[in-house]
C-alpha positions as CSV (number, residue, x, y, z in Angstrom):
1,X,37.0,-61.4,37.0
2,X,36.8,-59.2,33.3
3,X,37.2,-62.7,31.5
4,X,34.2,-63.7,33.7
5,X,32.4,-60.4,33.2
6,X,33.1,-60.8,29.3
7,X,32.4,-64.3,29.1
8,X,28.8,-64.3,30.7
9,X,27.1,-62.6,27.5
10,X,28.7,-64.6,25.4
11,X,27.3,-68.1,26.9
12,X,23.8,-66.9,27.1
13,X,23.7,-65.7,23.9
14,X,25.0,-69.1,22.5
15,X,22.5,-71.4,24.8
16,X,20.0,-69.7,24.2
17,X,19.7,-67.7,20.8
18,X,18.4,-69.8,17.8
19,X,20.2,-67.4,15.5
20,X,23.7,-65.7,15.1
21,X,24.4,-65.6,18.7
22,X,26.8,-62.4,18.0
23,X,23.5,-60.6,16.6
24,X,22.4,-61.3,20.2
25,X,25.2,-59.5,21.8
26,X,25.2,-56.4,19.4
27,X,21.4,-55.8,19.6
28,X,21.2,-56.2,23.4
29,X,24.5,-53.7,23.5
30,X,23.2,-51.3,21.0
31,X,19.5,-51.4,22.7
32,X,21.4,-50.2,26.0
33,X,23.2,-47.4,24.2
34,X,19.8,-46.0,22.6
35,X,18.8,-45.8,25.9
36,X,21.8,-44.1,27.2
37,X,21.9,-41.4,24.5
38,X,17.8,-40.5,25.1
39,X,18.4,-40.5,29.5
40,X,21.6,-40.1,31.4
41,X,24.3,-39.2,28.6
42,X,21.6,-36.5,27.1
43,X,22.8,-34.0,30.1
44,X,26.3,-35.3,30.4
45,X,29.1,-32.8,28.6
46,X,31.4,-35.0,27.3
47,X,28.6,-37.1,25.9
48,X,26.8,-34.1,24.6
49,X,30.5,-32.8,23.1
50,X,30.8,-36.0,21.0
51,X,27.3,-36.3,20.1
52,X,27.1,-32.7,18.5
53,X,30.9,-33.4,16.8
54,X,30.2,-37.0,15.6
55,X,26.0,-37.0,15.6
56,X,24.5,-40.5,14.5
57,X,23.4,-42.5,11.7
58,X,20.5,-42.6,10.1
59,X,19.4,-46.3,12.0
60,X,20.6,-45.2,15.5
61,X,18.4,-41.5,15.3
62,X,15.8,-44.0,14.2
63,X,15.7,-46.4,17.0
64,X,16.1,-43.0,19.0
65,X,13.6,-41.2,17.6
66,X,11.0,-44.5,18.0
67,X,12.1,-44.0,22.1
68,X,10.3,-42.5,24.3
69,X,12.7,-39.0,25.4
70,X,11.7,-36.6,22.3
71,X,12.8,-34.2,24.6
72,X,16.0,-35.8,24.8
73,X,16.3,-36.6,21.5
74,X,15.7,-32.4,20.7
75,X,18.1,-31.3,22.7
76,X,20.7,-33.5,21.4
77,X,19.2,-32.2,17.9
78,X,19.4,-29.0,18.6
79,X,22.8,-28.5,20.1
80,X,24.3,-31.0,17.0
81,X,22.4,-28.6,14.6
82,X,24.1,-25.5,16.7
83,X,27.5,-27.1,16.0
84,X,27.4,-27.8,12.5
85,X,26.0,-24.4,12.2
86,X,29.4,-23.1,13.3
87,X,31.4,-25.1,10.7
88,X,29.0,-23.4,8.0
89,X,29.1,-19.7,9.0
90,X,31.0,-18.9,6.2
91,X,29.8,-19.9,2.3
92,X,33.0,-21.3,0.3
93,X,33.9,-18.6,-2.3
94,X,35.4,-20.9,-5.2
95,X,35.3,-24.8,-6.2
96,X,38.7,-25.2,-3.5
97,X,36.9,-23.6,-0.7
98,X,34.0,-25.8,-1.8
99,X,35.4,-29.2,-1.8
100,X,37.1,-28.5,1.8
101,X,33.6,-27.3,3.0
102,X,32.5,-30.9,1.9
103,X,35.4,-32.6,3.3
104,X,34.9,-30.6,6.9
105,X,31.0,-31.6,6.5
106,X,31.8,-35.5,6.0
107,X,34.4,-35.2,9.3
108,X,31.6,-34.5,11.3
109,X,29.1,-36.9,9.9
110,X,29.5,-39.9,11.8
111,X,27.8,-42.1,15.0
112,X,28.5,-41.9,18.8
113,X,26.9,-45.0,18.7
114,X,28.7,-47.1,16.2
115,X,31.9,-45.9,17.8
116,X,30.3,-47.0,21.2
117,X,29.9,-50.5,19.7
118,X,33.1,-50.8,18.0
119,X,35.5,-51.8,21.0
120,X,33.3,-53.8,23.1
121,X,32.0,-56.2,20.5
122,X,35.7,-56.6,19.0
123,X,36.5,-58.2,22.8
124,X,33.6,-60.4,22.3
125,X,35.3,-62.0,18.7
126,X,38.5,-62.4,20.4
127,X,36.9,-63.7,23.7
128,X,35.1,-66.5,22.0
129,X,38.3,-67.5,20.0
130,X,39.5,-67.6,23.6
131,X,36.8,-69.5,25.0
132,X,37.2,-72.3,22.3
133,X,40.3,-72.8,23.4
134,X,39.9,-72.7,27.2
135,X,36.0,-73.2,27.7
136,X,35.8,-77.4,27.5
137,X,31.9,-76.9,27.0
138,X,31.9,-74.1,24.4
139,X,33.6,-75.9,21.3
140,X,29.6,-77.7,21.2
141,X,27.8,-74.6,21.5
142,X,30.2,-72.9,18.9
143,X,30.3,-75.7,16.5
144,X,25.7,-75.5,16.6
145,X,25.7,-72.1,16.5
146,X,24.2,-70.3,13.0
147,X,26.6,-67.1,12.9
148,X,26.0,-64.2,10.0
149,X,28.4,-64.1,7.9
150,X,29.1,-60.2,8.8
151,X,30.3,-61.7,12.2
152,X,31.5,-64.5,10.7
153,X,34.3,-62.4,9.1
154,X,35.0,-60.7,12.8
155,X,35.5,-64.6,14.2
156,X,37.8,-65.1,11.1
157,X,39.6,-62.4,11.9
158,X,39.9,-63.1,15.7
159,X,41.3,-66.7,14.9
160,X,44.6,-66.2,16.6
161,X,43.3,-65.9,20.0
162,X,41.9,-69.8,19.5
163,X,46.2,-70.1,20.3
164,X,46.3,-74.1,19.7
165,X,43.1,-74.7,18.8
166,X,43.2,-72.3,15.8
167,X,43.1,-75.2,12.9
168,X,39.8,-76.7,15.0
169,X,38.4,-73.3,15.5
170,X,38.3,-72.4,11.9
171,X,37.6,-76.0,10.8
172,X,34.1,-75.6,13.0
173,X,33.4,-72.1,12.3
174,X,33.8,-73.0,8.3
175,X,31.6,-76.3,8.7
176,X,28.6,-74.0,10.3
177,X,28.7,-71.4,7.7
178,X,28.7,-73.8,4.9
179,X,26.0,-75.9,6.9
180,X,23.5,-72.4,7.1
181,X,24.4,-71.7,3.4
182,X,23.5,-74.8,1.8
183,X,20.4,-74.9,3.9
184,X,19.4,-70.9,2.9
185,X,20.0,-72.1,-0.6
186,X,17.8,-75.0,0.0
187,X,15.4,-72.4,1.7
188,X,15.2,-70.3,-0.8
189,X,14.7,-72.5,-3.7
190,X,11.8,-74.2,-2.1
191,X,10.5,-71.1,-1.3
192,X,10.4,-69.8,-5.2
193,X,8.9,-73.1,-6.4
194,X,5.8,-72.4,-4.0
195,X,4.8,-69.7,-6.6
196,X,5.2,-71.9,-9.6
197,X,1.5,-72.5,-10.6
198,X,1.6,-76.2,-10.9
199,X,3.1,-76.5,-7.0
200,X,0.1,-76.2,-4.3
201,X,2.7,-76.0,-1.5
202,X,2.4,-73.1,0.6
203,X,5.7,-70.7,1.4
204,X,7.3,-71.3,4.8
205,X,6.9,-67.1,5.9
206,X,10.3,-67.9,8.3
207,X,12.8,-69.0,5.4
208,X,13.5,-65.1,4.2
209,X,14.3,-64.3,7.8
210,X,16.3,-67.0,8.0
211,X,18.4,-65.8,5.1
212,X,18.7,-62.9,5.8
213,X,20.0,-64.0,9.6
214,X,22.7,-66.0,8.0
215,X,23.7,-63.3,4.7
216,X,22.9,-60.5,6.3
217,X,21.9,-59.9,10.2
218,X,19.8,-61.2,12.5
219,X,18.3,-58.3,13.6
220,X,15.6,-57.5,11.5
């Protein structure tokens, strides 16, 4: 029942997301943790106790603070500012003290968030090694798909959950990153030539997102 509960994500994403399917997964993940984090973890103590040790990064308190719960979002401020608050009651007295302050400062700068993803999407790389292995229909889907190569490196790494079908695995997941490459190249270059003066073509306004889906992330 888990392998189907993990498994469901990971089809939809690949029938039906034109870009890195994994990209997919994370944002629909992270979306649901925003959410958490602005409603029911907001009054929940051992949320609130991690929150105010760990706080978030600068993207998360973004997409947080673009929500709808300021309230929320200010109480969570407040108690996290209350916390650090403690770790500075005392100034540092000499360079020592000083650098330990700023060591004690960097433990605590972190994201309850990040963490949060972490684990789960870590199943989802080995899973989908698995399902190449075991799924008949998903070699197709996996072979098509346009993966990042951020995510690409996670798959990489996963590899030894494809069992005997490691050598196709990495054979297919190779042939799609060097397919999206040569095309970005490809992209890009065409792109660049639209600005030379004697070339009347106009720029396709998708090709940066596209390269940035395949170098970078596909969630812009």
């Amino acid at each position: 029942m888990q392998y189907q509960i993990q498994t469901m994500p990971i089809w939809d994403a690949y029938k039906t997301h034109d870009g890195c399917p994994l990209c997919a997964i994370f944002a629909d993940r992270e979306k649901r943790l925003v959410g958490q984090y602005l409603a029911e973890n907001v009054m929940d103590p051992d949320f609130r106790s991690t929150s105010n040790r760990i706080g978030f990064c600068p993207e998360h308190i973004r997409q947080m603070y673009a929500g709808q719960n300021k309230l929320g979002l200010a109480l969570q401020l407040e108690t996290r500012a209350a916390e650090m608050a403690k770790l500075l009651s005392k100034a540092p007295t000499d360079k020592k003290s000083a650098k330990k302050t700023a060591a004690m400062i960097e433990d605590h700068r972190g994201c309850v968030i990040c963490n949060a993803l972490k684990e789960p999407m870590e199943r989802y790389y080995m899973t989908i090694a698995a399902m190449y292995a075991n799924e008949s229909e998903f070699p197709e889907l996996f072979r098509e798909a346009h993966h990042c190569l951020a995510h690409a490196a996670m798959l990489y790494d996963a590899a030894a959950y494809a069992g005997k079908s490691v050598k196709d695995y990495l054979s297919a997941l190779t042939d799609g990153i060097k397919r999206d490459l040569k095309r970005t190249e490809s992209d890009m270059r065409a792109f660049a030539d639209c600005f030379d003066f004697r070339n009347n073509q106009k720029p396709d306004a998708q090709a940066i997102p596209r390269a940035i889906g395949v170098l970078i992330t596909d969630k812009l």
